[in-house]
C-alpha positions in Angstrom: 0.0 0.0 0.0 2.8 2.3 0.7 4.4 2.2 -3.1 0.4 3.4 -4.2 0.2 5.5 -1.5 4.0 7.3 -2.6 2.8 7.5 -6.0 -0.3 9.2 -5.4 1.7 12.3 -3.7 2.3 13.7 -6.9 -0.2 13.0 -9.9 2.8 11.3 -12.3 -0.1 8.9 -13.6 -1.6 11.9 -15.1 1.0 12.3 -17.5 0.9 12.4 -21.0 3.9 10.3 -21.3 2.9 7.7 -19.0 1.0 6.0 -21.4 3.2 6.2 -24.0 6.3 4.8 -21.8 3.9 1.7 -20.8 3.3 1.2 -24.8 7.4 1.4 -25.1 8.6 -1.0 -22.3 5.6 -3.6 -23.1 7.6 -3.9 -26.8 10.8 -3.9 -25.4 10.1 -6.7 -23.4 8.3 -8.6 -25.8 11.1 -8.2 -27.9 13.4 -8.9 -25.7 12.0 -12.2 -24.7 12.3 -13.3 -28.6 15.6 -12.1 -29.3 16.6 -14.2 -25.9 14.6 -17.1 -27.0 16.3 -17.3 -30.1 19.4 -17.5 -28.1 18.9 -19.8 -26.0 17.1 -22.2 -28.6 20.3 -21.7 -30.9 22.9 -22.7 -27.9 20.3 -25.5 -26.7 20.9 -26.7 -30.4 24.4 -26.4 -30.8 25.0 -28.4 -27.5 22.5 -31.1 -28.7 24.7 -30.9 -32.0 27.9 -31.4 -30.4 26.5 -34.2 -27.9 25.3 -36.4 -30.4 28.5 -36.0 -32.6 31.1 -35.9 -30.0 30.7 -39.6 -29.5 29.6 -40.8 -32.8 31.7 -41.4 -35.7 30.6 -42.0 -39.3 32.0 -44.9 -41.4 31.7 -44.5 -45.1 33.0 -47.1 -47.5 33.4 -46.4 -51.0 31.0 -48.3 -53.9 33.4 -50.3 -54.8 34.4 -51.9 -51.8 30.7 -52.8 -50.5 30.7 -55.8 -53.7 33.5 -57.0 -52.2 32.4 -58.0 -48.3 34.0 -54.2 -47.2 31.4 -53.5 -45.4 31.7 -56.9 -43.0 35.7 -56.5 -43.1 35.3 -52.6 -41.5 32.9 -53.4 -39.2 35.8 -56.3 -38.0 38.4 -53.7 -38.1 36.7 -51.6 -36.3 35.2 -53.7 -33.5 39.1 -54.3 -32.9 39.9 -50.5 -32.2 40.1 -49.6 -28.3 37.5 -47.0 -27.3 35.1 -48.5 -30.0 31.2 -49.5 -28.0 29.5 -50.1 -31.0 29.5 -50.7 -34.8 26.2 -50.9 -37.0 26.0 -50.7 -40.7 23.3 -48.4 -41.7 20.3 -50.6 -43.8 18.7 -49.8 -47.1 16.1 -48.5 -45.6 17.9 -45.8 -43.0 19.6 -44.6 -45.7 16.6 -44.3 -48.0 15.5 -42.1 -45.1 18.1 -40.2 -45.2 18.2 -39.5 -48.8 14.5 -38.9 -49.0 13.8 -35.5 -48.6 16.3 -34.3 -51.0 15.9 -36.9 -53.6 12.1 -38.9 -52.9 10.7 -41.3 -51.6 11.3 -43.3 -54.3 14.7 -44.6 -54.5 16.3 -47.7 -56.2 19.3 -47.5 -54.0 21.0 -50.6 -56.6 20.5 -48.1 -59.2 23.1 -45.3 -57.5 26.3 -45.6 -56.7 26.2 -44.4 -53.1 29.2 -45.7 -50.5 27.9 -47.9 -47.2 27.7 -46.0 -44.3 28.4 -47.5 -40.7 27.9 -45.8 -37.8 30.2 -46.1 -35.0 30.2 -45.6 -31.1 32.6 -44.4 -28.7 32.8 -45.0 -25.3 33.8 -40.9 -24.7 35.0 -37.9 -26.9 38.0 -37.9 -28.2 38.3 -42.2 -27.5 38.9 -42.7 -30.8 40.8 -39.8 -33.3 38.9 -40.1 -37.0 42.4 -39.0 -38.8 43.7 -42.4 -37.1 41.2 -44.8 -37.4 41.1 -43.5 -41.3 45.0 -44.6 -41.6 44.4 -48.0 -39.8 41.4 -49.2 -42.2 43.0 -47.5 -45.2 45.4 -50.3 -46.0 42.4 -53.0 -46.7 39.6 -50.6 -47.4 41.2 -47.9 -50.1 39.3 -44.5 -50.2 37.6 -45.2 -46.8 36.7 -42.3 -44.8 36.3 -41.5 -41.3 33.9 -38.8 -40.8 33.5 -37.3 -36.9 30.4 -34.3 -38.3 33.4 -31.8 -37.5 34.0 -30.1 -41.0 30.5 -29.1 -41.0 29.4 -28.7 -37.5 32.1 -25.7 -36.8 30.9 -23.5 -39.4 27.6 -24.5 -38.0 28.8 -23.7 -34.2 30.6 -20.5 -36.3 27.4 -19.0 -37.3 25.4 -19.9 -34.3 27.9 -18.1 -32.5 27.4 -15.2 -34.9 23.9 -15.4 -34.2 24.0 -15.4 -30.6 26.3 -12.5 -30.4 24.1 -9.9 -32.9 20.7 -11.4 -29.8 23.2 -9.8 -27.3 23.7 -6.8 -29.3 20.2 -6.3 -29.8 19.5 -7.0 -26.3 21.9 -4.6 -25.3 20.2 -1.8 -27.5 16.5 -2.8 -26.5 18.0 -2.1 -22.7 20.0 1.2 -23.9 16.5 2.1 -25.6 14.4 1.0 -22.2 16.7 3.5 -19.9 16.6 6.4 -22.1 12.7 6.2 -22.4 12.5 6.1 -18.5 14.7 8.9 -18.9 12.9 10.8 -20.8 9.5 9.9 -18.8 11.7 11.1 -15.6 12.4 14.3 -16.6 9.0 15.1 -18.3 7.6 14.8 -14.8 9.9 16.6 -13.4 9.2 19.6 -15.3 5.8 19.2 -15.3 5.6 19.3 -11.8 8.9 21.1 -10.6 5.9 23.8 -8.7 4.8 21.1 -7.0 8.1 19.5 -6.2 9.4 22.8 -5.0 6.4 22.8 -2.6 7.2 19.0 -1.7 11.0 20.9 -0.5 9.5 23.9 1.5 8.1 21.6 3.7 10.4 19.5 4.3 10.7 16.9 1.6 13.9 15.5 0.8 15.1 14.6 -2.7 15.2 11.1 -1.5 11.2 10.7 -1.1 10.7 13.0 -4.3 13.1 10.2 -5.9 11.3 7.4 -4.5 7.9 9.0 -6.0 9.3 8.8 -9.4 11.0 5.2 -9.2 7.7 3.8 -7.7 5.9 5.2 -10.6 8.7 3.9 -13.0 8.0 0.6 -11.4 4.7 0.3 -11.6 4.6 1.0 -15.7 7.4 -1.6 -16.3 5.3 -4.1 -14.4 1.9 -3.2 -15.9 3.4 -3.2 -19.4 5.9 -5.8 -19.1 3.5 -8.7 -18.1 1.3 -8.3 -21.1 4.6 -8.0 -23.2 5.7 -11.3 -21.4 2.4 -13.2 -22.2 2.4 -12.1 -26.1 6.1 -13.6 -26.4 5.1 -16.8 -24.6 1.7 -17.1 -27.2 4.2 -16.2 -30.0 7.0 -18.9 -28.7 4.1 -21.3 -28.2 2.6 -21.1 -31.9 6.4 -21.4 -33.4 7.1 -24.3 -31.2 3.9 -26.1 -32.1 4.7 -25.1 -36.2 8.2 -26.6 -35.8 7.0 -30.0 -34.2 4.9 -30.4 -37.5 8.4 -29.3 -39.9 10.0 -32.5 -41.6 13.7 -31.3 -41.3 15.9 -34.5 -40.4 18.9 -32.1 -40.3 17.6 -29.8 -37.6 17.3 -30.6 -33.6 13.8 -31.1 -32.5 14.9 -28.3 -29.6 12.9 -26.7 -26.9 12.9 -24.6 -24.1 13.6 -26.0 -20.9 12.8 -25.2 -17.3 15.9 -22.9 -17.1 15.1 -21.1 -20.1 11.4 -20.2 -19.5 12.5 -19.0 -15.8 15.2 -16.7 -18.2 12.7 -15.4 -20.5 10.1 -15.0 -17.0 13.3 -13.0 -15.3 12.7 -10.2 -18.4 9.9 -8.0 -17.5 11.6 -8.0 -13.7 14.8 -7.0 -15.2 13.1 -4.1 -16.9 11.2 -3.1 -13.9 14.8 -2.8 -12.0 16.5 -1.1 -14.8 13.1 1.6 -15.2 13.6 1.7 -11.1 16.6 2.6 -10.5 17.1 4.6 -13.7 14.3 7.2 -12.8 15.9 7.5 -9.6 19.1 8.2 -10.1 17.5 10.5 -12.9 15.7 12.2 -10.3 18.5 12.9 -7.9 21.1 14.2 -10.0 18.5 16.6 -11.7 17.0 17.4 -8.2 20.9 18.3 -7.0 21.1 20.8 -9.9 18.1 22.3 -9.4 18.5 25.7 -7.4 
């Protein structure tokens, strides 16, 4: 009752640019809880990425060999390599899969000349170095090749990275943009009501409580606007998520937001309402302490 009761000293709801600040930090928070959605869906990905890669390799032995039992005398060979857990060649039919949504669904896999692909399990990262394994099985399986997903998950992890660091750029702007619209709100009401205010100090008001008046009301219009900002995010982050569970892309991670990440994304509207806080009153007392 007291934070109403502080607000209500001075009419600040009353003015024009009250409104227009709750308009402002309601977008910046709904914007702010996509841009860090994107970024945590992207790093969630990456690390699901590099989990499942870190201890699989990827076998592939060329055409020519598979004609001529290559297939049985790699999986051998590699059964025989320490740190090796598990060896399965890949079927017809997985590999159909795989091929299928660039090429159809309806493959004659006899008819092209594709290598056999078996897929390897370590027992941890790093158990087993693909450049080595490549030079052991090279001698009875020519043109073999050892594949780890490294050549092409760095560039991914490279622009994921790139990704991530424009969110935290925009992030950073969204906030810059937040603190200079409190700003701005601040010293409206400052002028608006420096009478008043100078009344508040005749009778013994201190710049502290003519401070607090302003970050109370700075409060209260981050929290009104930032929870229906929060609740359109979570409605737009909902729809996505239920769109991506219906996309057929076998490349992609089927990732979503944990626990940890919707307490993140829930942690937005109160980090605006401190940042609109204390930014209208330190905005208030350095303005007050230049005032005559």
């Amino acid at each position: 009752m007291h934070l109403w009761r502080s607000v209500s000293d001075v009419p600040l709801a009353s003015d024009p640019s009250a409104r227009f600040v709750l308009w402002i930090i309601g977008t910046m928070v709904f914007l702010s809880v996509l841009v860090l959605a994107v970024a945590l869906v992207l790093d969630s990905a990456i690390e699901e990425w590099r989990l499942s890669h870190s201890v699989r390799l990827t076998i592939e032995v060329p055409a020519d060999q598979v004609a001529d039992d290559g297939v049985a005398r790699a999986v051998t060979r590699l059964q025989e390599l320490p740190g090796v857990v598990a060896v399965a060649p890949l079927g017809d039919e997985r590999i159909a899969a795989l091929l299928a949504p660039w090429i159809g669904d309806d493959l004659n896999l006899s008819l092209l000349p594709l290598p056999a692909l078996i897929d390897v399990e370590i027992v941890a990262p790093g158990a087993l170095d693909p450049a080595a394994a490549e030079r052991l099985l090279e001698p009875d399986l020519p043109g073999i090749r050892v594949d780890d997903g490294r050549r092409w998950l760095e560039p991914v992890r490279a622009t994921a990275g790139a990704l991530q660091l424009i969110a935290a750029v925009i992030l950073i702007l969204i906030g810059l943009a937040s603190v200079a619209t409190v700003i701005f709100m601040t010293r409206t009401g400052l002028a608006m009501h420096h009478n008043t205010i100078a009344v508040m100090h005749q009778v013994g008001a201190r710049d502290s409580y003519v401070a607090r008046l302003f970050q109370n009301q700075a409060l209260l219009l981050a929290v009104v606007g930032g929870a229906p900002g929060l609740g359109l995010a979570a409605l737009c982050l909902m729809i996505v998520r239920s769109l991506a569970v219906r996309l057929d892309a076998p490349l992609l991670p089927q990732v979503a937001l944990g626990a940890s990440d919707w307490f993140a994304l829930m942690a937005v509207p109160l980090v605006a309402a401190m940042i609109a806080m204390i930014t209208a009153r330190v905005t208030v007392q350095l303005t007050l302490v230049r005032m005559p």
